[in-house]
C-alpha positions as CSV (number, residue, x, y, z in Angstrom):
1,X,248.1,57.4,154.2
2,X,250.5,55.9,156.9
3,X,253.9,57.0,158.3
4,X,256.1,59.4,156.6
5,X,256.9,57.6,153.7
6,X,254.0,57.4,152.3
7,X,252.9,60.6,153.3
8,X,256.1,61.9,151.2
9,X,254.5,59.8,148.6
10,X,251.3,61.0,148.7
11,X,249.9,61.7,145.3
12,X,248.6,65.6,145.0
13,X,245.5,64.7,143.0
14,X,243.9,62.1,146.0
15,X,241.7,65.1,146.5
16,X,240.1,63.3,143.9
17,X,238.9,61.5,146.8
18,X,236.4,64.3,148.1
19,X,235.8,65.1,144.2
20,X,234.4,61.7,143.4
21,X,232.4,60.9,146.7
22,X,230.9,64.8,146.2
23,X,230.1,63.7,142.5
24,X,228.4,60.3,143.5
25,X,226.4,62.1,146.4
26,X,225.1,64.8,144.3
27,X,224.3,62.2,141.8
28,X,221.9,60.2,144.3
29,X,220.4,63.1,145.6
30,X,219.2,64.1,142.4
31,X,217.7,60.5,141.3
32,X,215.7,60.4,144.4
33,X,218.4,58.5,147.0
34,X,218.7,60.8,149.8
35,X,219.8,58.9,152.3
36,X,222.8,57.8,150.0
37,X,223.3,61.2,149.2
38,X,223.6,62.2,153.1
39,X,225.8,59.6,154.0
40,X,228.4,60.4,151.0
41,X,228.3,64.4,152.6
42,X,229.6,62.8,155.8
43,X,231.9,61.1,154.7
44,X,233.4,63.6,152.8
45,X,233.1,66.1,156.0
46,X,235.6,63.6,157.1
47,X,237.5,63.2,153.8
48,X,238.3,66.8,152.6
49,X,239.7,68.2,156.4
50,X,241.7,65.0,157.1
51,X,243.4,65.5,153.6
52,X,244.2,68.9,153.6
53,X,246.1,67.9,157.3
54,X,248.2,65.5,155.4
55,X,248.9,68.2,152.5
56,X,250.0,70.5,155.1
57,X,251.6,67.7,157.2
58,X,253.7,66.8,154.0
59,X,254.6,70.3,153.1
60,X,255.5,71.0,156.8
61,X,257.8,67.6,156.4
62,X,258.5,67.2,152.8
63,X,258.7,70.7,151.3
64,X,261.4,69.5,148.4
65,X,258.9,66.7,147.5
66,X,256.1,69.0,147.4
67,X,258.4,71.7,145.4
68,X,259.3,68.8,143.2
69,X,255.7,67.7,142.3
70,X,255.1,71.3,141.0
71,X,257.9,71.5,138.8
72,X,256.7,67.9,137.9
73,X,254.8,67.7,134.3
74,X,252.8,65.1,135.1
75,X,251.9,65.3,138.7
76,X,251.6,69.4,138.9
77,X,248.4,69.1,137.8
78,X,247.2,67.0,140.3
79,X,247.1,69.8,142.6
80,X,243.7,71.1,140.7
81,X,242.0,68.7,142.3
82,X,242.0,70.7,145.7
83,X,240.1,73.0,143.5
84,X,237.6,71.1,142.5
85,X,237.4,69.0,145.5
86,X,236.3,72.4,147.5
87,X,233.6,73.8,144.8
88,X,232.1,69.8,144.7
89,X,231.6,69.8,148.8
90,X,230.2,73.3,148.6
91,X,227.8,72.0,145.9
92,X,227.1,69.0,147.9
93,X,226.5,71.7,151.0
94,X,224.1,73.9,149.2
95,X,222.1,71.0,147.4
96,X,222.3,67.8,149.7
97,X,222.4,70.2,153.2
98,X,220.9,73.4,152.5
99,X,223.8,75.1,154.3
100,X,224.3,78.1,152.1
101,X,226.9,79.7,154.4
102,X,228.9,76.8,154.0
103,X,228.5,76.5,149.9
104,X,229.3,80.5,149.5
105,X,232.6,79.9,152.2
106,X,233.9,76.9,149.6
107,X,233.0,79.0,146.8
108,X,234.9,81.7,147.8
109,X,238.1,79.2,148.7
110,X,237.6,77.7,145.7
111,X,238.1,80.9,143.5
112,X,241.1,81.7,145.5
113,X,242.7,78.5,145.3
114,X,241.7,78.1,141.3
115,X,243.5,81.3,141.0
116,X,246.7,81.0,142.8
117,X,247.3,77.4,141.2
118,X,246.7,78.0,137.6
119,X,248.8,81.0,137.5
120,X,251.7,79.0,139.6
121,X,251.2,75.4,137.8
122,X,251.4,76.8,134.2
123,X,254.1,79.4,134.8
124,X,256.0,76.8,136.5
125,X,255.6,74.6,133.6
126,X,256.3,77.3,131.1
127,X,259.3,78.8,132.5
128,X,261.3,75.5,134.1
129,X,264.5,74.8,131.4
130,X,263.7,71.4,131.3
131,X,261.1,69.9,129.8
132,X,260.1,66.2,128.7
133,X,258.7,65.1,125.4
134,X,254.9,65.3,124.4
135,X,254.3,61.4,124.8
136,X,255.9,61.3,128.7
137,X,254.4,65.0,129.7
138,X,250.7,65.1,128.8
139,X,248.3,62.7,130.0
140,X,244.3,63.0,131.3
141,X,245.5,64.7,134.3
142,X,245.9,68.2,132.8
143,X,242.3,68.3,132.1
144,X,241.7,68.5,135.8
145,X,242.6,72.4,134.9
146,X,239.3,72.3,133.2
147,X,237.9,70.7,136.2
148,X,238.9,73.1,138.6
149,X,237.4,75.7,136.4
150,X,234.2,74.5,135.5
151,X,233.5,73.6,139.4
152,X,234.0,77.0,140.3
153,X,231.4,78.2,137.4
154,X,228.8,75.4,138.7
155,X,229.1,76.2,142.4
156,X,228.5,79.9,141.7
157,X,225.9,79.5,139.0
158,X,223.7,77.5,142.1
159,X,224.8,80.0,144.4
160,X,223.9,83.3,142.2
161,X,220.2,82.9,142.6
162,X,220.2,84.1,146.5
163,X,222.7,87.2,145.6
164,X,220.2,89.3,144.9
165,X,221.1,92.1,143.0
166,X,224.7,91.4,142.5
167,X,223.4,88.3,140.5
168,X,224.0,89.3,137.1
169,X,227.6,90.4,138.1
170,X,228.4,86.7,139.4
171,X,226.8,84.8,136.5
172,X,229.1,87.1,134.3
173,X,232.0,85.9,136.3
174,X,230.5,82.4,136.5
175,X,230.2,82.9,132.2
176,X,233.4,84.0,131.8
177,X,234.8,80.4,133.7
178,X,232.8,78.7,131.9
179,X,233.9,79.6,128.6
180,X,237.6,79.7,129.8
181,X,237.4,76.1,130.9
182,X,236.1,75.3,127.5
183,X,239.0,76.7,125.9
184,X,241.6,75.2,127.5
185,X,239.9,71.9,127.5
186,X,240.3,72.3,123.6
187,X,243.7,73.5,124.5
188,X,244.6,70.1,126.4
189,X,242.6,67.1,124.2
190,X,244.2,68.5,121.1
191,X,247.6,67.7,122.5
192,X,246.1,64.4,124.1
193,X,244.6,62.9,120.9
194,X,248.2,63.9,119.2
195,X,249.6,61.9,121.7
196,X,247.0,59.2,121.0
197,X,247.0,59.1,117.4
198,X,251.1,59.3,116.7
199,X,253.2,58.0,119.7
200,X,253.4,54.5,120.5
201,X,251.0,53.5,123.6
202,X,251.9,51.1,126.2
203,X,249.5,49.9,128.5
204,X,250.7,52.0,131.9
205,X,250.2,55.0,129.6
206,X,246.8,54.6,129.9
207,X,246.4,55.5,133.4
208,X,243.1,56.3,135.1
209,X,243.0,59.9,134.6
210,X,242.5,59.3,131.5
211,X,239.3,59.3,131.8
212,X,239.0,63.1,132.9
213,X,239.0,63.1,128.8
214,X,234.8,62.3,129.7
215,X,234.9,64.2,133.0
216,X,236.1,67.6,132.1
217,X,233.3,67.3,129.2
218,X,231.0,66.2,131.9
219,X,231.6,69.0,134.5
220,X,231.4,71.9,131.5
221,X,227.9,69.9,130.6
222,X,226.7,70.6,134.1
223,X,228.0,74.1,134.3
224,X,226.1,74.9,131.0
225,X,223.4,73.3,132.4
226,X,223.3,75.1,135.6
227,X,224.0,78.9,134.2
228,X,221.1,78.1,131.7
229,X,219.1,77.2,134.5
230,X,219.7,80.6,136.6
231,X,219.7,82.9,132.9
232,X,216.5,84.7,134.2
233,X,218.4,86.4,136.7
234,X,221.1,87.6,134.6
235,X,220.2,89.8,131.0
236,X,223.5,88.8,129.6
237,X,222.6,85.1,130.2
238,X,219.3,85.9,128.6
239,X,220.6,87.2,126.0
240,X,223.2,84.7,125.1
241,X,221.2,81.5,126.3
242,X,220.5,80.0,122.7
243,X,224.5,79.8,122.5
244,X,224.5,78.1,126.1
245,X,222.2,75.6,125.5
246,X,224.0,74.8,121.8
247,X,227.3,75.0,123.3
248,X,226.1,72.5,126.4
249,X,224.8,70.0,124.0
250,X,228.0,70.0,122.4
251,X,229.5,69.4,125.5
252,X,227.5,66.6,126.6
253,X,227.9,64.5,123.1
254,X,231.7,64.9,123.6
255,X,231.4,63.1,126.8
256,X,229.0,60.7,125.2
257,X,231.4,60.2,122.7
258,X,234.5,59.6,125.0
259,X,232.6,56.5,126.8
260,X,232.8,53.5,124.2
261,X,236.9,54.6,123.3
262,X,237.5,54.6,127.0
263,X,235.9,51.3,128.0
264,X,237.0,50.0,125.0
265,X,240.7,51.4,125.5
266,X,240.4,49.9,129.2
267,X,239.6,46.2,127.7
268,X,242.7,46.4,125.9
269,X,244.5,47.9,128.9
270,X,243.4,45.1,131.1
271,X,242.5,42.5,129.6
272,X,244.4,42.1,126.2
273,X,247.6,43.6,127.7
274,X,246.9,41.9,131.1
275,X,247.9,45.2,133.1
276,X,247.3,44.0,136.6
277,X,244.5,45.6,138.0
278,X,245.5,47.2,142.0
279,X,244.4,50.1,143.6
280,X,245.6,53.7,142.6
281,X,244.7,56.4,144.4
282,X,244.0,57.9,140.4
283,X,241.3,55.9,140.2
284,X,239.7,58.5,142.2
285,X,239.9,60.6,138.7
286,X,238.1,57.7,137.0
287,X,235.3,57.3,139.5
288,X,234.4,61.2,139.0
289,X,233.7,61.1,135.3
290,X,230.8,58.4,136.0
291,X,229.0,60.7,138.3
292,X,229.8,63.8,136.5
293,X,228.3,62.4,133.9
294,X,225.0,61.2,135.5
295,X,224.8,64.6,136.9
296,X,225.0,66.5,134.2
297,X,222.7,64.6,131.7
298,X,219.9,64.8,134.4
299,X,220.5,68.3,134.4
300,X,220.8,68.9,130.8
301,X,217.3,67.1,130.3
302,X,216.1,69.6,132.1
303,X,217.9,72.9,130.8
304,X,217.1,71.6,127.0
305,X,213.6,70.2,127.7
306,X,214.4,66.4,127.1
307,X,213.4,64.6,130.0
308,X,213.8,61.0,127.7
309,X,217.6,62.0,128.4
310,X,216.7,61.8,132.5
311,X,216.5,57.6,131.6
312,X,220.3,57.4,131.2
313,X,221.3,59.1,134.4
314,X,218.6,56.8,136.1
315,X,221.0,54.1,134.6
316,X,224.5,55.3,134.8
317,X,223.8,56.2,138.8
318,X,224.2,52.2,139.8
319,X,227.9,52.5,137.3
320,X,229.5,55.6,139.3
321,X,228.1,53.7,142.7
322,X,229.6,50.7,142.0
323,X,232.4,52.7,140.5
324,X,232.7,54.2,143.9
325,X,232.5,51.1,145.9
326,X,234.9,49.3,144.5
327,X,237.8,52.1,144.8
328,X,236.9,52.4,148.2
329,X,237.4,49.3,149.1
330,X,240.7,49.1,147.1
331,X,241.7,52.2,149.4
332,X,241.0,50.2,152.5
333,X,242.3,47.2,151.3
334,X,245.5,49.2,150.5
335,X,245.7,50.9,153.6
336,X,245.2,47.8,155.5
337,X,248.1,46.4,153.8
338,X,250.3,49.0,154.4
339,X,248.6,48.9,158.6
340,X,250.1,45.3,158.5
341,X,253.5,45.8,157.0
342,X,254.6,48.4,159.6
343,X,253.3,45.8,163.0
């Protein structure tokens, strides 16, 4: 972001950004790529303080922009992704730099920040007089709600272990936003596959968010996963975990499922419709789903005892990399441009 027009025009969901590269890094770390897993945690040391000083630059200078994006149906949502963006580096803390400290301090900020947004974002939206239809007001994005949520239970779920006695109370809390998230995920697609199935679709309503659709599915994969994972040191998990590991599997073939319609939804997008492909900051929200789905089906061949499912994560790693890649360099690319046109 350059100048303060484009910082007025900043997207709230480019913590996406932070979400993605956390995903990605996480991702390499667990198929045996440390190194790549290291460098993606610096670079988002440098990626999630440098955008929260343009989200507080642009509320310092563009407070009515700002106050207009929460009262905006489509771009409210967005601001889940500072949410999620804080539990992913504080999973990428704990598992690729074993700084606990760190993880519990983004844990923490993460709970806060889920709170304060999902009670302002919904009773914005619920209250405000005016409202657009279905087909221009929902899109992929809400589903980063379910995001936010679901980070908060995976990042305390891997945190809960070292709490010692107060472990069973933060899996319970860590339970409870788990099967929260859930339910307004089945909240949200229900309204998104109306909107599939019976409005007309053009080809910029398919925007790249829509592929939180997978993600969200991904992410409450992985926090099944994870809480199944820590259920010895929490009797309620115990007792419940046949219904975890059920409900994760469910979980994990709705992503699955989601895949093929997306790609194939993208071909038409792009190449029957010729929509020109350019750099989006929203791609960002595409480039998530791919690692949170490696992720989370290398974890849930663990947590189910299915280690033939490890083989796909193995595979999809090299997607959400290249994934990652090529939105970076669209990001540079774009930011060069914009360099240019202002010398």
């Amino acid at each position: 972001m350059s100048g303060t027009g484009n910082l007025r025009a900043m997207h709230p969901a480019y913590f996406a950004l932070v979400m993605a590269t956390g995903i990605v890094s996480l991702g390499c770390q667990l198929v045996g790529w440390p190194i790549a897993a290291k460098g993606l945690l610096a670079l988002n040391l440098v990626f999630y303080p440098a955008l929260w000083i343009l989200t507080i630059a642009r509320i310092a200078r563009h407070r009515d922009q700002v106050v207009a994006d929460l009262r905006h149906h489509g771009r409210s949502v967005g601001f889940f992704t500072t949410v999620a963006a804080t539990c992913v580096l504080g999973s990428q803390c704990l598992l690729v730099g074993s700084w606990f400290r760190a993880a519990f301090a983004l844990w923490i900020a993460g709970i806060c920040l889920w709170a304060i947004l999902t009670y302002a974002v919904f009773t914005i939206i619920v209250v405000k007089p005016e409202k657009p239809a279905l087909a221009e007001g929902i899109n992929g994005g809400w589903l980063v709600a379910v995001v936010a949520a679901q980070s908060v239970a995976v990042l305390g779920a891997q945190l809960a272990p070292s709490f010692g006695e107060q472990a069973p109370v933060a899996l319970t809390f860590c339970l409870a936003m788990w099967l929260g998230g859930g339910m307004l995920y089945l909240w949200i697609i229900s309204l998104i596959f109306y909107r599939y199935a019976f409005f007309t679709m053009s080809p910029s309503d398919l925007a790249p968010p829509y592929w939180i659709n997978m993600g969200a599915a991904a992410i409450s994969t992985l926090a099944g996963a994870v809480l199944a994972a820590a259920a010895p040191h929490s009797p309620l998990l115990e007792q419940v975990l046949p219904f975890i590991r059920g409900l994760t599997l469910m979980w994990w073939a709705t992503a699955t499922w989601w895949i093929p319609m997306l790609v194939i939804l993208g071909v038409w997008r792009h190449g029957y419709r010729k929509f020109p492909l350019r750099y989006d900051p929203l791609y960002w929200g595409a480039v998530f789903p791919l690692g949170m789905y490696t992720v989370c089906t290398l974890r849930l061949s663990r947590a189910v005892d299915a280690s033939y499912l490890a083989a796909i994560s193995h595979v999809f790693i090299y997607v959400a990399c290249a994934a990652w890649t090529l939105a970076l360099c669209g990001m540079a690319w774009s930011l060069a441009r914009s360099l240019a046109g202002k010398t």
